[in-house]
N, C-alpha and C positions, 0 to 999 in steps of 0.2 A: 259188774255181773258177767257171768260167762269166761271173758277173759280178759287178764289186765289193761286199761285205756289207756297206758302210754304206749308208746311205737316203738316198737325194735329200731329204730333210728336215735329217736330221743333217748332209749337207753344206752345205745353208744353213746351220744355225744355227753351224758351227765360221767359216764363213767370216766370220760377223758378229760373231764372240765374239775374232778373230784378229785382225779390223780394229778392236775397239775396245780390243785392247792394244798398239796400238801400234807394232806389228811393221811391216817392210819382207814385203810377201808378193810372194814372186818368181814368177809364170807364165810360165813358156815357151808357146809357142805350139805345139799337138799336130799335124800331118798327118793323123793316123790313130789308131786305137785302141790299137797295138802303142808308137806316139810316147807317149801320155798315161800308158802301163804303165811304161814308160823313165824318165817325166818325176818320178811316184811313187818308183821305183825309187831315184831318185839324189836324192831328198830335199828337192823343192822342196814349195812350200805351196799352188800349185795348177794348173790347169792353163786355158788361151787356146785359142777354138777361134777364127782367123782369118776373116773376110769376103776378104781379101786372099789367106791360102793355099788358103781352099777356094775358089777361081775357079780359082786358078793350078794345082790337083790335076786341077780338073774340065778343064785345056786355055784357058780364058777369062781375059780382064784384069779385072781389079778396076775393073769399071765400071759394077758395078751391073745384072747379068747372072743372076747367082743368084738363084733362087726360095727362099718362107720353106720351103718341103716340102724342100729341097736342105741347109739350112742347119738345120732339126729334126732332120732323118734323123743325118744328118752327126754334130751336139750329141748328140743320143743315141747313139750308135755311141760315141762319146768318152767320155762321163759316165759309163756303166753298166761300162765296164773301172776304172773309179779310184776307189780313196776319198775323193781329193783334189775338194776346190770346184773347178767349172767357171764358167770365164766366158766369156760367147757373143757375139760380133760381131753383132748383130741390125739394122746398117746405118740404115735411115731409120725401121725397123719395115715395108717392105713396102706403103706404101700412106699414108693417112689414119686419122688416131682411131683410128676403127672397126677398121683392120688393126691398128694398130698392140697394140689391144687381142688379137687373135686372136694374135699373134706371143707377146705374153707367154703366151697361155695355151697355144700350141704348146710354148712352149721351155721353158716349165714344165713340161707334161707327158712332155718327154723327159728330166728331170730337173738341170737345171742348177744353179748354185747364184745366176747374175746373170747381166744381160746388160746391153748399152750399145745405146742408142739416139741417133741423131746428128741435129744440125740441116743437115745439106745439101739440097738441092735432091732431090727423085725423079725420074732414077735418079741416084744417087754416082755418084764418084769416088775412088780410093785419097785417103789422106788426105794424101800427101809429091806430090802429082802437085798445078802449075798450073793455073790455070782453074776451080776450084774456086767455087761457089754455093751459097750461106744462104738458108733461108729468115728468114721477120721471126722474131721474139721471139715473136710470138703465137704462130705455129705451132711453132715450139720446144719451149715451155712447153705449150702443146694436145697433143703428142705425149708428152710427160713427164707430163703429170696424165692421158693415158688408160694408159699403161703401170701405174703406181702402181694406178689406181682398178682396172685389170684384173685384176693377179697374187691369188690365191687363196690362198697363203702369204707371210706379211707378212716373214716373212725370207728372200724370194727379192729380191736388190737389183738394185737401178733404177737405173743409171748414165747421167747423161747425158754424151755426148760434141758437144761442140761444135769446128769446123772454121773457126770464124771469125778464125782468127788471121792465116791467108793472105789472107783478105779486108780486113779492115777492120783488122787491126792487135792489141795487145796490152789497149789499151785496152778494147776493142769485148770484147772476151773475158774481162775482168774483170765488166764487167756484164752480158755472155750466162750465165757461170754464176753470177752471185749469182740474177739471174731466174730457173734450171734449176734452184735449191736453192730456191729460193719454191716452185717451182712441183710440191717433191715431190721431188727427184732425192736419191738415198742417196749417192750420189760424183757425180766430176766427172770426163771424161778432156778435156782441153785438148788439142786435137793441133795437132802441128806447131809447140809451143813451141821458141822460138830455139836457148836457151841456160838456164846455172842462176839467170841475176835473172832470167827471164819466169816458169821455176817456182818462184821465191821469191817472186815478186807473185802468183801464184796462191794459191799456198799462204797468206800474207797477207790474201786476201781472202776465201774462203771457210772454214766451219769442220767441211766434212765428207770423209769421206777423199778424198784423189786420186792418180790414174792417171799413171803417166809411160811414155810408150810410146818404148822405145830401140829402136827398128827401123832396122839397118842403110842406108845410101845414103840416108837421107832428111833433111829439112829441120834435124832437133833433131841439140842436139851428143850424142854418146855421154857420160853422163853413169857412174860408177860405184856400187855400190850403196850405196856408204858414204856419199858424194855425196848419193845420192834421201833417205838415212835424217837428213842430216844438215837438209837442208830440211825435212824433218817429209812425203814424198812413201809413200802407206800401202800401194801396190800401183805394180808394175812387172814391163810386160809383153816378151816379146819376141818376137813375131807371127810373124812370116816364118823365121826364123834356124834351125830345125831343118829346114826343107823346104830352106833354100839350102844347108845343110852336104852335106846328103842329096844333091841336085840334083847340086852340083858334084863331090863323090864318083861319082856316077852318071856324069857327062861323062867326068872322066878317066877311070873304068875301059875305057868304052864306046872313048875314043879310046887305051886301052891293049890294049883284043880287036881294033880293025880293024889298028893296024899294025902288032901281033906272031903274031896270030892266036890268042892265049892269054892267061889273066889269070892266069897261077900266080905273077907280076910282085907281081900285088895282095893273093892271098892274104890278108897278112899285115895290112891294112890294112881285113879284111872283121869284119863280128861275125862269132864263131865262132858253131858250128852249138850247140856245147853253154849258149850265153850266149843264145840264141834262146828252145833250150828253157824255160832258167829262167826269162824273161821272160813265158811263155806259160805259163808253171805244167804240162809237158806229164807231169812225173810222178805231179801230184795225179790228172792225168785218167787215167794207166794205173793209178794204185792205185784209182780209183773202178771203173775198168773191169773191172777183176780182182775188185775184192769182190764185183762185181753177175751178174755174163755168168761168168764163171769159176768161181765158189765152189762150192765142191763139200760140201756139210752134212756133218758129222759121225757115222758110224754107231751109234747106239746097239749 
């Protein structure tokens, strides 16, 4: 009740004891706190908090728009509802080194399990969106050994995501992460890989887990999970896809109140009110409430 009873420590450590057996760990990507209770809910292994969805919540594009205060608050709102590992979109890290160091110790303290830090330009760009700019390799790797030298628990992991695949090609991104694992990095997310031989030469070239991010309308093919398992891919996320399910349920109901003037049409197609509460645990809080404010002592 209140907030989830496993510890932001215990969730790092399962998250790192999950990835070192091997498993395909599925994350959805959460919108809100009530998404990330869903997400536990129906049995997946952890939960995504987007750079991508939380722009697109806050009204803004994914361009690097969001502050790291917008992006902790956010992480924690998320993390403290689940017992599931959380992993957090931490974009460039917010700055140089120095932020970049502050960022982990932000998102540390609102209890994450890992976050990814990316080589683009300051400010980003979505990762499936043209136009896209890398920094060099030094700064890459300068941003990956100040995240690592920062974090204060050794099993909160360190993900680099590199963006260099739009730019320079697939090559170029076989030696951006061998450099990002030199340089410290716990995983690796490649974004914007093609197809399954670009994550199979990834997967080939590095030896510690990696990220496949199957985000609808974008650059990579939809690949299936049996697919990611079958390359040897240790985590896959899916970013956006519960804010678009949401979204576009929101449109049509919306264009189903202006031209009937009613949505008793859609009823059928809402969560029910009783499937709400369970999700929200709203009996534990009337039986908490009842024992405490109500209780009436027993008369000798």
């Amino acid at each position: 009740m209140l907030y989830a009873a496993t510890s932001a420590a215990a969730k790092r450590l399962a998250l790192r004891e999950q990835l070192s057996a091997g498993k395909l760990l599925r994350l959805p990507g959460a919108f809100n706190p009530l998404a990330a209770k869903l997400i536990q809910d129906k049995g997946f292994e952890g939960v995504y908090v987007s750079g991508a969805t939380l722009s697109a919540d806050l009204g803004l594009p994914d361009i690097g728009l969001t502050t790291l205060t917008e992006v902790a608050s956010r992480s924690q709102q998320i993390a403290r509802m689940t017992d599931l590992p959380t992993l957090v979109d931490a974009d460039t890290g917010f700055g140089e080194p120095m932020n970049v160091a502050r960022t982990v110790h932000e998102l540390e303290e609102a209890g994450v399990a890992g976050l990814h830090i990316e080589d683009q330009v300051n400010p980003k760009r979505c990762g499936h969106l043209d136009g896209k700019q890398v920094v060099s390799t030094d700064t890459a790797t300068k941003r990956i050994r100040a995240a690592v030298d920062a974090r204060r628990d050794d099993n909160l992991l360190v993900m680099a995501r590199t963006d260099i695949r739009a730019v320079e090609g697939l090559e170029a991104t076989i030696q951006r992460a061998q450099a990002l694992v030199d340089a410290g990095a716990d995983a690796i997310f490649p974004e914007a890989l093609q197809d399954r031989r670009e994550f199979e030469a990834l997967r080939s070239a590095v030896d510690v887990p990696l990220l496949a991010n199957m985000t609808e309308f974008g650059k990579s093919e939809l690949l299936t999970q049996r697919e990611l398992l079958e390359i040897g891919i240790n985590i896959v996320i899916y970013p956006v896809s519960l804010l678009r399910l949401a979204m576009g349920a929101a449109e049509r109901g919306l264009d189903t109140l202006a031209e009937h003037g009613s949505l008793a049409s859609e009823v059928e197609n809402m969560q029910h009110r009783a499937r709400l509460y369970e999700l929200v645990e709203y009996e534990a809080y009337n039986s908490f409430d009842n024992s405490i404010f109500t209780y009436i002592p027993m008369q000798s």
